[in-house]
C-alpha positions in Angstrom: 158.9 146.7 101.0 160.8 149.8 101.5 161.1 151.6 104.7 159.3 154.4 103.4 157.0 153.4 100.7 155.2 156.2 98.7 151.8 157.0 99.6 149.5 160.2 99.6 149.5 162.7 101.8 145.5 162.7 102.0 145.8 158.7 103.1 148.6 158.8 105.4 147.0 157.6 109.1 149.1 157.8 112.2 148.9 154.3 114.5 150.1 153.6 118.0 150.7 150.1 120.0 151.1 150.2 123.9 152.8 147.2 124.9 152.7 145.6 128.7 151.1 143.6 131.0 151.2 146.4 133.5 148.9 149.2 131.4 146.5 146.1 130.8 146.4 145.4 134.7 146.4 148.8 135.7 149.7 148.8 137.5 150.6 151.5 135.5 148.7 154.2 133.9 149.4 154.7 129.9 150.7 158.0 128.9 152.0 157.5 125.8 148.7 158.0 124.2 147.7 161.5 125.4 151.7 162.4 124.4 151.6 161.2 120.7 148.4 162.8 120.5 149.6 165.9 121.7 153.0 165.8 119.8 151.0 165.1 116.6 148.4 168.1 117.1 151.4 170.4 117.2 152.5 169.7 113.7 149.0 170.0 112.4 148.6 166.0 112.2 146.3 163.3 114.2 145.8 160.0 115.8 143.4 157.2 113.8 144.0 154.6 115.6 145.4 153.2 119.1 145.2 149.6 120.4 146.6 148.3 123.7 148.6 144.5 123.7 149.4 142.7 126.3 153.0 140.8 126.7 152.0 137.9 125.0 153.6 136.8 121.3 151.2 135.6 119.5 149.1 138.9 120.5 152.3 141.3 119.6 152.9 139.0 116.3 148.6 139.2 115.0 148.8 143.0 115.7 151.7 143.9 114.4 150.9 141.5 111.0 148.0 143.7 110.4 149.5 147.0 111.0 152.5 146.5 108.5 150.2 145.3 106.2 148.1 148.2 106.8 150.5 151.0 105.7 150.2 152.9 108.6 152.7 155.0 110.4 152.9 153.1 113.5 154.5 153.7 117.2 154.4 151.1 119.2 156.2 151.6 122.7 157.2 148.8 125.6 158.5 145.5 124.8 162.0 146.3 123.8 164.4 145.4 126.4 165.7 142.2 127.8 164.0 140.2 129.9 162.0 137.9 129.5 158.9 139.6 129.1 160.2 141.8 126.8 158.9 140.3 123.3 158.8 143.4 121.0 161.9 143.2 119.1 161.8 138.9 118.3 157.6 139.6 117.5 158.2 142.4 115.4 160.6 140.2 113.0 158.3 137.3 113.1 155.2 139.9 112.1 157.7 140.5 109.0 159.1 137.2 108.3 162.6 138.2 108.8 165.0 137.0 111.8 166.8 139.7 114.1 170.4 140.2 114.7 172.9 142.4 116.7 172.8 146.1 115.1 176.5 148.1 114.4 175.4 151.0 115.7 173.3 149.4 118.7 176.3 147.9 119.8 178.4 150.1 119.9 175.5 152.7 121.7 174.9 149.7 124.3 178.8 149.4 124.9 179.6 153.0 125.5 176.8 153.5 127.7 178.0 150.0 130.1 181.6 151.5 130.0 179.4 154.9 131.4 177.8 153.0 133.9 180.4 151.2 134.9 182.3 154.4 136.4 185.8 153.3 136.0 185.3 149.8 137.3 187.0 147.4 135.0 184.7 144.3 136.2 181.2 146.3 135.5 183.1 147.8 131.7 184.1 144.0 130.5 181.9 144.2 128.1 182.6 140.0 127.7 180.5 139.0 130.9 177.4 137.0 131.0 175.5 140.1 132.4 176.9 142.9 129.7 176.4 140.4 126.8 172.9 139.7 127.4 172.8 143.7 127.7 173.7 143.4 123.9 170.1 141.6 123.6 168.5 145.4 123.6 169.8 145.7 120.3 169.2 142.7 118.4 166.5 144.2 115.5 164.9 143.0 112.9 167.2 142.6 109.6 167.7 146.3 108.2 166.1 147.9 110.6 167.6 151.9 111.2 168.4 153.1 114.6 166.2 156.0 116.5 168.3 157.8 119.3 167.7 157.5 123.0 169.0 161.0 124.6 167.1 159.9 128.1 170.4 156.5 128.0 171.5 155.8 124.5 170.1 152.8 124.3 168.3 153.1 121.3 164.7 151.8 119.8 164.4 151.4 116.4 162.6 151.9 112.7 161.0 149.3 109.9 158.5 149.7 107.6 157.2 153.0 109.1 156.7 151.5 112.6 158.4 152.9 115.4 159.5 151.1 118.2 160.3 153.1 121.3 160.7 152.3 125.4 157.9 151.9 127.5 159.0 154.4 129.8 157.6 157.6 128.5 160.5 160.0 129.4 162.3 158.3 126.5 159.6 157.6 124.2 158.2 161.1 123.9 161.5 162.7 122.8 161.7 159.5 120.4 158.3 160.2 118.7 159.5 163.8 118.4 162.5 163.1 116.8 160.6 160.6 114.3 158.2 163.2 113.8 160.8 165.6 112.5 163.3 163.6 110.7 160.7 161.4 108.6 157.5 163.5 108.9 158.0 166.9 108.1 156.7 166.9 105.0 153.2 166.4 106.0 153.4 168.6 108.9 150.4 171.1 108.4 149.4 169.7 105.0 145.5 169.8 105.8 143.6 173.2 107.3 142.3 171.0 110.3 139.8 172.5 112.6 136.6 171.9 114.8 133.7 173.8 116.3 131.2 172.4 118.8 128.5 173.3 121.0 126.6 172.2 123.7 122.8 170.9 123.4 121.2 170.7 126.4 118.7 168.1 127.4 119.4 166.5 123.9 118.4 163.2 122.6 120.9 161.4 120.2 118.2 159.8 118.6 116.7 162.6 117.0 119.7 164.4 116.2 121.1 161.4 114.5 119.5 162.2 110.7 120.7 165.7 110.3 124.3 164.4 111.6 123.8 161.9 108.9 122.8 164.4 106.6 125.4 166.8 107.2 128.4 164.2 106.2 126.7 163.1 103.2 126.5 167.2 102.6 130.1 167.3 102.9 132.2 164.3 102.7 135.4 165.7 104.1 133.7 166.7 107.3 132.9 164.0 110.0 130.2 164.8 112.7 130.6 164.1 116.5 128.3 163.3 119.6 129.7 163.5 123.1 126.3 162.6 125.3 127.3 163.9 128.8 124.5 162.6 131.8 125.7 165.7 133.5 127.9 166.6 136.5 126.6 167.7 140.0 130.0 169.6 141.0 130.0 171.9 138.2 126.9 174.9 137.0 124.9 175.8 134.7 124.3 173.2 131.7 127.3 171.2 132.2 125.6 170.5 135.8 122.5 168.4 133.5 122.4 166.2 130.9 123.4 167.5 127.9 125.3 166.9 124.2 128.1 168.3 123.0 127.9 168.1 119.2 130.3 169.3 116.6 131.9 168.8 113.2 135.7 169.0 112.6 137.6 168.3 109.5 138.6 170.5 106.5 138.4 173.7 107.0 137.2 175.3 104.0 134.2 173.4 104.5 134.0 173.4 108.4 132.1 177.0 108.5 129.2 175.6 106.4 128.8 172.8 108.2 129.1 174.3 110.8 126.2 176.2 110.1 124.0 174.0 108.5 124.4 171.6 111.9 123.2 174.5 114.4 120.4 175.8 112.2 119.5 171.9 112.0 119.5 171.4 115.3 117.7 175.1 116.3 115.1 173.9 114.0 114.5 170.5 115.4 113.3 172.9 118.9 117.0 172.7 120.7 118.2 175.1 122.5 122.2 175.3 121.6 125.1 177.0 123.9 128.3 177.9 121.7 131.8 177.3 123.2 135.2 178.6 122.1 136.6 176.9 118.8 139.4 174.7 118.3 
């Protein structure tokens, strides 16, 4: 299996995997989802899929089988240094069937930033102790794995089979999805005219509406309908204040403006009134 396997453009999905106890617990707060999101949308691309895994093995290992098998481009951040809760790198070989070893390139990243750290100390910058060679541990990958640059410490994460794996902290991990972005991506940067519209419904019932949403994506298959039910908000005015919908379509857009239309005279004729907000 190649480490970038052909595939069409139409069918190529975008994953992500937060790893850690700590987003699970709620001792930290995730932001690496809103960021990949946010650094896809800018090169015309989008999230299908994010799952959250807690620093366990045989979790890591089951999601990580399925998303290799699933041909997805995949970040997964968190997991990747070395202690001992750090199970990333050893489950992401196991997922594969392959063992991990010491990268070249890792090494020689990992030494030169100890002999930085060290600051001229020539106990910290042997890189032979106990506590510098388990600092080596960081960049023990799977077999054939490619390096992705850290510019936040040089210590780097690193690339198999499409799947990314990055730092949890997210001052390293966004500029390390951006770089992947770029250097492997670019290509399907701004391939599909993406849009959406929506509007709000207020005082509207899912249950009714559901039909001529259903109708609507069997009209046009490339367009997927969307419900955001909203009980309302006391702080804010006007409909936003009650209960209300926000429904929409977003997809290609060559077909988005028909749909588009066909949902809002649908929904006018089922006796809603509809409030229009600025497009996407």
């Amino acid at each position: 299996m190649p480490n970038n396997p052909p595939s069409k453009i139409s069918s190529r999905r975008f994953g992500l995997v937060v790893i850690g106890d700590e987003i699970l617990s709620g001792r930290r707060q995730d932001k690496h989802l809103g960021k990949l999101i946010e650094l896809l949308s800018e090169r015309g691309l989008s999230l299908s899929w994010a799952r959250y895994v807690a620093d366990d093995p045989d979790q890591i290992i089951d999601c990580l089988k399925h998303s290799f098998a699933s041909g997805d481009i995949v970040f997964s951040t968190g997991g990747i240094g070395a202690t001992p809760d750090d199970h990333t790198r050893f489950c992401s070989g196991q997922a594969l069937g392959i063992g991990i070893a010491l990268h070249p390139e890792a090494k020689r990243l990992i030494a030169g930033r100890i002999l930085v750290m060290a600051e001229g100390d020539p106990k910290k910058a042997d890189l032979n102790t106990p506590e510098n060679q388990h600092r080596f541990k960081m960049g023990e990958f799977p077999v054939g794995s490619e390096i992705i640059p850290n510019p936040y410490n040089q210590i780097p994460g690193f690339r198999i089979f499409e799947h990314h794996f990055l730092p949890g902290f997210p001052v390293m991990a966004a500029p390390m999805m951006a770089w992947c972005l770029d250097e492997y991506y670019s290509d399907l940067f701004h391939r599909l005219d993406w849009s959406e519209r929506s509007f709000i419904v207020p005082n509207g019932v899912e249950s009714s509406l559901t039909p001529l949403m259903e109708r609507i994506e069997r009209e046009f298959p490339d367009i997927k309908v969307f419900s955001l039910p909203s009980v309302g908000d006391p702080s804010k005015t006007g409909i936003f204040a009650q209960r209300h919908i926000e429904l929409g379509v977003k997809g290609n857009l060559k077909s988005l403006e028909s749909a588009w239309n066909e949902l809002r005279l649908g929904t006018l004729s089922l006796g809603y009134e509809i409030h229009e907000i600025a497009m996407h």
